[in-house]
C-alpha positions in Angstrom: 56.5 -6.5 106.5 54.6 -4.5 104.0 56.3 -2.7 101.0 54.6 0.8 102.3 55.9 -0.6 106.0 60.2 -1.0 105.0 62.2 1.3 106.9 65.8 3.1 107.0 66.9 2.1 109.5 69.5 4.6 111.9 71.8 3.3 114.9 69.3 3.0 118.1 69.8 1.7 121.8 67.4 -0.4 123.1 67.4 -2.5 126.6 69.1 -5.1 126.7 67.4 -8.5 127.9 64.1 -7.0 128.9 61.7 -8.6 126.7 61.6 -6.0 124.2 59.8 -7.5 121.7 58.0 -10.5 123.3 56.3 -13.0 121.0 52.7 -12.6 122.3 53.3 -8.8 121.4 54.3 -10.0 117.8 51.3 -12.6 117.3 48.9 -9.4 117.5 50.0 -6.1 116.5 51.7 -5.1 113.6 55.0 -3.7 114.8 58.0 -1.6 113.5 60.7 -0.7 116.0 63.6 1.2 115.7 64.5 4.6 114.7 63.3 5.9 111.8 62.6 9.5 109.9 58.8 9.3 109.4 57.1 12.5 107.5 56.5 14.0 110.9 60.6 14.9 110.8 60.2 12.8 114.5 62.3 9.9 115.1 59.8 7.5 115.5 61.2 4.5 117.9 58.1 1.8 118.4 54.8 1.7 116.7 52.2 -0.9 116.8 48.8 -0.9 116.3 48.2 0.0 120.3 51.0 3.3 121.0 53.7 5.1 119.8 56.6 6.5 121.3 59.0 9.1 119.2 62.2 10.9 120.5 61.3 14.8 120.6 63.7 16.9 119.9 64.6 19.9 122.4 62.4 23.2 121.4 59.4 21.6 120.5 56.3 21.8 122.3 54.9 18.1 123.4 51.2 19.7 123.3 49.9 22.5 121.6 50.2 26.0 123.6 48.1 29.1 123.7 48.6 31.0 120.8 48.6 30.7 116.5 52.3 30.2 116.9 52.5 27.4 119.4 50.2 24.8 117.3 53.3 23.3 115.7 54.3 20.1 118.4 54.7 16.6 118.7 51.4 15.6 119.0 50.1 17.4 116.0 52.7 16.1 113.8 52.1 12.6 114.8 48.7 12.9 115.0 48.9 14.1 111.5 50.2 10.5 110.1 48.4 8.4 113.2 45.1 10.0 113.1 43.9 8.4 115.8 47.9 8.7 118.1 46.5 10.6 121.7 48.7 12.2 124.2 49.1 10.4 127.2 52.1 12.2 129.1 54.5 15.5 128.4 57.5 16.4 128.1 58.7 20.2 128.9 59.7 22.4 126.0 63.2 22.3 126.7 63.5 18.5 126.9 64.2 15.7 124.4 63.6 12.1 124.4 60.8 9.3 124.7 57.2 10.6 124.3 54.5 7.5 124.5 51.2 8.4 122.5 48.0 5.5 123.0 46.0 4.9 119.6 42.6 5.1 120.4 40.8 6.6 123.6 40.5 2.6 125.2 44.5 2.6 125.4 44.7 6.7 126.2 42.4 5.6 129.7 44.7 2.2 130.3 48.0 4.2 129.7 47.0 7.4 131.3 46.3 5.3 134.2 49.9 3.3 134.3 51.1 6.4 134.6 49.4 7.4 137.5 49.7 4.3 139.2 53.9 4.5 138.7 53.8 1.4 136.1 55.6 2.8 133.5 59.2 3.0 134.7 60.8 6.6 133.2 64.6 7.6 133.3 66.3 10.7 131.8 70.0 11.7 131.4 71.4 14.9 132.3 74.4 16.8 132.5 74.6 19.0 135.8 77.1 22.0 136.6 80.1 20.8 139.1 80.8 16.8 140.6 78.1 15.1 141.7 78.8 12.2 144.3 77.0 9.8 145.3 75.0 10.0 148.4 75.7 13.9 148.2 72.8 15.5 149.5 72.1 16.1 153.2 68.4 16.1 154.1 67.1 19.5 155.4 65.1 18.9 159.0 62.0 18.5 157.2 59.5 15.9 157.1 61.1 13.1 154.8 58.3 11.6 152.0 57.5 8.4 153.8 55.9 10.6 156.9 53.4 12.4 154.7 50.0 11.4 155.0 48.4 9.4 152.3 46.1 12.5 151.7 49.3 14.7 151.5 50.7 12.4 148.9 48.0 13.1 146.5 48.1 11.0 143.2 51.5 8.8 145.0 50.1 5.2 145.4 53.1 2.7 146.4 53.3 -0.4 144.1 54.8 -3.7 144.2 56.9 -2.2 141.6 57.9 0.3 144.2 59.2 -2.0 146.4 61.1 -3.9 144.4 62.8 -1.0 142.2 63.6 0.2 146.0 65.8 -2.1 146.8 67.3 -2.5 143.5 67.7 0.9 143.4 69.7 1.3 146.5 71.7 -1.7 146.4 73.1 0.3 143.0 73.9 3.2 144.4 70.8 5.9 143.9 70.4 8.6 145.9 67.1 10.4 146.4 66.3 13.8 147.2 63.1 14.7 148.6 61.8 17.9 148.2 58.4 19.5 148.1 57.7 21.1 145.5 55.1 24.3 144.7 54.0 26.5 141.4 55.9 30.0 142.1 52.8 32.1 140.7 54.1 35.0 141.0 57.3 33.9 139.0 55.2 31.6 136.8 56.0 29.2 135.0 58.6 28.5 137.6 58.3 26.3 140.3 59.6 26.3 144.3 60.8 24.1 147.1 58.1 25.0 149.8 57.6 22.7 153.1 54.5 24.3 153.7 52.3 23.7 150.9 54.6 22.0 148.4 53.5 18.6 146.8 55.7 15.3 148.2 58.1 15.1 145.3 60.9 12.4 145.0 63.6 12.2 142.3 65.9 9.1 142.5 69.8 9.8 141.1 72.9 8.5 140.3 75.9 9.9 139.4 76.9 8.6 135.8 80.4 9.9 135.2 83.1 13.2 136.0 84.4 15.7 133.4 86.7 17.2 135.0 87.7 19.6 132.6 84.3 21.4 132.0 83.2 21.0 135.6 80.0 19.0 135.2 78.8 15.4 136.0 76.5 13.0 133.9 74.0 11.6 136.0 71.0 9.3 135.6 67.9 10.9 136.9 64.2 8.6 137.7 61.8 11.1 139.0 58.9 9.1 141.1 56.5 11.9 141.1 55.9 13.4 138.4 55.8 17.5 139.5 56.0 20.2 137.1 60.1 20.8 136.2 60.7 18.2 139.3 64.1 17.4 138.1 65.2 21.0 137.2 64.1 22.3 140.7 65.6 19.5 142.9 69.1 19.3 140.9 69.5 23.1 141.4 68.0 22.7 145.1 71.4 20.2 145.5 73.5 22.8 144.0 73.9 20.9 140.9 71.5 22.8 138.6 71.1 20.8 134.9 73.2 23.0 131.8 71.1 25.0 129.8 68.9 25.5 131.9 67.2 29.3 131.8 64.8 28.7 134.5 66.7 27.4 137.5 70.6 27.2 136.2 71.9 30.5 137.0 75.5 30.7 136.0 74.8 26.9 134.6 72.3 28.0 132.2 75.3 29.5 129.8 77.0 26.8 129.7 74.5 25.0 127.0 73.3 26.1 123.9 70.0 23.6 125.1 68.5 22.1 128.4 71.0 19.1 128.6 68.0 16.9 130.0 66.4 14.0 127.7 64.2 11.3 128.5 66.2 8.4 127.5 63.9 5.1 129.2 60.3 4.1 129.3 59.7 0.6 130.7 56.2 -0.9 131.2 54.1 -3.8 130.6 52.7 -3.7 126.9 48.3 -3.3 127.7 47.8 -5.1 125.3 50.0 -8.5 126.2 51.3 -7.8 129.5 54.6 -8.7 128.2 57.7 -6.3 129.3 58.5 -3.6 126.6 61.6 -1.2 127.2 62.5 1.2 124.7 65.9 3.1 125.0 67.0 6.5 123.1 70.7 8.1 124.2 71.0 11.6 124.0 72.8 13.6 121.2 75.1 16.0 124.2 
C-alpha cells in the first residue's frame, strides 16, 4: 500500500467466513478496508476503485434536500474526496449505518440494478419498545404477499437468492410481517398500512435479545422491499415501534435521544469479480 494510502486503523466487525476479501477482488482493484476517519469526518469501511461504503451517522442527510441548509450530507462529503463516488441507495435521516456509493456511472447502472433485483442482501439492528417474541405477530385477514399479482408487486422480482435465504431464514427463526404499505399525503412524510392501495411490503425479523429492565428488545431487522420508512411503519404496526422514533413511536419516541435503527449488513457479489463481499458495522446504542 501506498504512503498517501496507510490508515489508522479503529476496531470494526466484519463477516465472518464470507469471502470478504476474495483474491480475484485483490488482483484488480486497489483496496483499503476497515474503518477509518477520512477528511469527510465519515467512517469510511471499504473502498476500491469500483464503490464505497461508509457508516453514516444518525442526523445526516444521505442526499442532499431542498433548501441552502440541507446541502451538507453523505454524498457531498464523499463526493468531495471521490469525485467521481454516485449514490446508489439511501438511507433515512434518522438512520445510521452502511451507505454503498458506485464510482463511475457504469457501476451506478450495475449496482442500482442489484438493488432492484434483491442481490444485495441488507440487515439493520434495532432496539424496539417492550419484548419481542418470536413468531409474535398474527396476520390480519388480508391478502398475504405471495397472493399479489406480479403487477401488484411492482419492482418485487423473486430470485434464486430468495429462495434460498427463505429457507435459511425460517429454519433460524425469522418471522415476517407483511403489510402494505402507502405515502400518508396528508400527513406527509409519513407513511400508512393501507390494504387498498398500499405497495406489497415484507420485512423479515428476529428477535435478538430482552432487557428487561428498560422494557425493550433488540432485534435484527431484513426488509425485502424496500418502501419508504418500511421498518418504522411495520415495527409500530406490531406494537413494537423502534426508540426514538418521532414519526411512528408514540410514547417510544422519548425513550431515545436518536432513532435506534442502523444499517449494520450489506452482502452482495462484488460487479466487478463476482466474488462474495460482506461488510459489517455494529451500532454505537
Amino acid at each position: 500500500m501506498a504512503e498517501a494510502d496507510k490508515l489508522v486503523w479503529r476496531d470494526f466487525t466484519v463477516a465472518q467466513n464470507t469471502g470478504l476479501l476474495t483474491p480475484s477482488i485483490s488482483r484488480q482493484c486497489k483496496v483499503v478496508m476497515g474503518i477509518c476517519v477520512s477528511p469527510s469526518g465519515l467512517d469510511l469501511i471499504y473502498r476500491d476503485d469500483y464503490l464505497i461504503v461508509v457508516n453514516k451517522p444518525a442526523g445526516l442527510l444521505a442526499v442532499p434536500g431542498r433548501g441552502a441548509g440541507k446541502q451538507d450530507c453523505a454524498a457531498s462529503r464523499v463526493q468531495a474526496e471521490f469525485s467521481d463516488a454516485l449514490v446508489v441507495h439511501r438511507l433515512d435521516m434518522a438512520t445510521s449505518g452502511l451507505l454503498l456509493f458506485a464510482r463511475g456511472a457504469k457501476m451506478q447502472s450495475l449496482l442500482s440494478r442489484m438493488f432492484r433485483e434483491r442481490a444485495v442482501q441488507k440487515r439493520y439492528v434495532a432496539v424496539v419498545a417492550g419484548k419481542l417474541e418470536s413468531a409474535y405477530i398474527q396476520r390480519p385477514p388480508s391478502p398475504p404477499y405471495q397472493s399479489f399479482s406480479k403487477e401488484q408487486r411492482g419492482e418485487y422480482t423473486p430470485s434464486l437468492w430468495d429462495e434460498v435465504e427463505v429457507k435459511k431464514m425460517r429454519e433460524g427463526c425469522w418471522d415476517e410481517i407483511d403489510l402494505p404499505l402507502v405515502c400518508d399525503w396528508i400527513n406527509r412524510p409519513r407513511q400508512k398500512v393501507d390494504y387498498e392501495s398500499g405497495k406489497p411490503s415484507l420485512t423479515r425479523y428476529r428477535p435478538l435479545m430482552h432487557d428487561v429492565n428498560a422494557d425493550s428488545s433488540r432485534v435484527e431487522l431484513e426488509p425485502v422491499t424496500g418502501r419508504t420508512h418500511q421498518l418504522r411503519v411495520h415495527m409500530a404496526a406490531i406494537g413494537h415501534p423502534i426508540l426514538g422514533d418521532a414519526l411512528y413511536g408514540g410514547g417510544a419516541g422519548g425513550r431515545a435521544e436518536r432513532l435506534l435503527l442502523h444499517a449494520s449488513l450489506l452482502s452482495f457479489a462484488h460487479p466487478l469479480s463476482g466474488g462474495p463481499l460482506s461488510l459489517a458495522c455494529d451500532p454505537l446504542f
